[in-house]
Residue, then its C-alpha position, 0 to 999 in steps of 0.5 A: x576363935x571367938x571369946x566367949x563370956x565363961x559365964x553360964x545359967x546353973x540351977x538352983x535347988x529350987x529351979x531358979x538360976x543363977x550365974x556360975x562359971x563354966x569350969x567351976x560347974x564341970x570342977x564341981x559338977x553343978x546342975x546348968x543349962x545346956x542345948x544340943x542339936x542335931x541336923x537330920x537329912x532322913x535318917x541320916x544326921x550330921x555329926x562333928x568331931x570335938x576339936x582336940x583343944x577342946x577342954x573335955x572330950x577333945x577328939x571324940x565324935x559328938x552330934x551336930x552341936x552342943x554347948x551352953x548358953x551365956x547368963x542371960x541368953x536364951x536357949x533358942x538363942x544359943x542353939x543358933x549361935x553355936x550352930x553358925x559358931x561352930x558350923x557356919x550354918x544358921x538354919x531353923x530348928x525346931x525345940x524339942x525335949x528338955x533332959x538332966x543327965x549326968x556323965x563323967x568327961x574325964x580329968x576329973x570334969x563332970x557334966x550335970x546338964x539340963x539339955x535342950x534338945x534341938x533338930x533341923x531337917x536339910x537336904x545334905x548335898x544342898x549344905x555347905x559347912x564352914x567348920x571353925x577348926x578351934x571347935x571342930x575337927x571334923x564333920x561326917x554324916x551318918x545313918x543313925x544305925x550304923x551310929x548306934x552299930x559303931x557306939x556299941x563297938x567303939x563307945x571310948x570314940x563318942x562323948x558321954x552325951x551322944x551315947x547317954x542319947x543314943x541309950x535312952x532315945x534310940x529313935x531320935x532320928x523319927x522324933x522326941x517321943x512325947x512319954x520319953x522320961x524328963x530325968x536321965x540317970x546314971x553315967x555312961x563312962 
């Protein structure tokens, strides 16, 4: 496994950032940055099973990846990283909204994320993924109906974070429509 600094951007009252350790932030549930991605062939998208060491929401099905950036480093910067960490794949994405959410992880870890949103199209039977198995336990495509079908039926099997996107952007696969609102409440869990 890669080791990573634990370091992370948390942000302040007054929208200034500052550096914070990753656990510290889940322990006391502090405002950080964070970028999710999602990689689309049509309306299908590819999702990833959280490895089970993870340290929250091991085993749980997640979209395609997500994370937070180091101190300092950009998103955009980030988004790809973690895509070719976690995936073994480096593809354009395209930056789409920023959201706050919060939600409960479970083991008395809180996400309280500002998010931003990434996506890249592919032709699925053209994309080879070398997942790492210390972040990643399993990779599947899926029509982001059925997504929605099996999260109403099965929501304990998917992150808080997949779910609070799939309640409040239920037509991710066509896009981030632009009157979407900037802050998520409320917790899913």
């Amino acid at each position: 496994m890669i080791e990573r600094p634990m370091v992370i951007p948390a942000v302040a009252a007054d929208g200034s950032l500052f550096p914070i350790e990753k656990l510290h932030a889940h322990i006391t549930g502090q405002l950080h940055l964070a970028i999710s991605v999602f990689v689309f062939d049509g309306d299908w998208v590819l999702l990833q099973r959280r490895a089970s060491g993870k340290y929250h929401c091991g085993g749980l099905w997640a979209n395609t990846c997500c994370s937070h950036p180091h101190w300092r480093e950009t998103v955009e910067a980030c988004a790809t990283r973690r895509l070719t960490e976690e995936l073994g794949v480096t593809l354009p994405l395209n930056r789409h909204l920023t959201v706050d959410y919060e939600a409960d992880v479970g083991g008395g870890l809180r996400e309280h994320e500002r998010v931003t949103l990434f996506s890249a199209s592919v032709d699925r039977n053209q994309m080879v993924l070398r997942p790492d198995p210390q972040e990643v336990a399993a990779t599947r495509w899926v029509r982001i109906n059925d997504l929605q079908r099996e999260v109403a039926q099965w929501p304990e099997h998917f992150t808080p974070w997949l779910r609070i996107y799939l309640l409040r952007f239920p037509d991710l696969a066509f896009g981030y429509p632009s009157d979407c609102p900037r802050q998520i409440a409320g917790d899913v869990r």
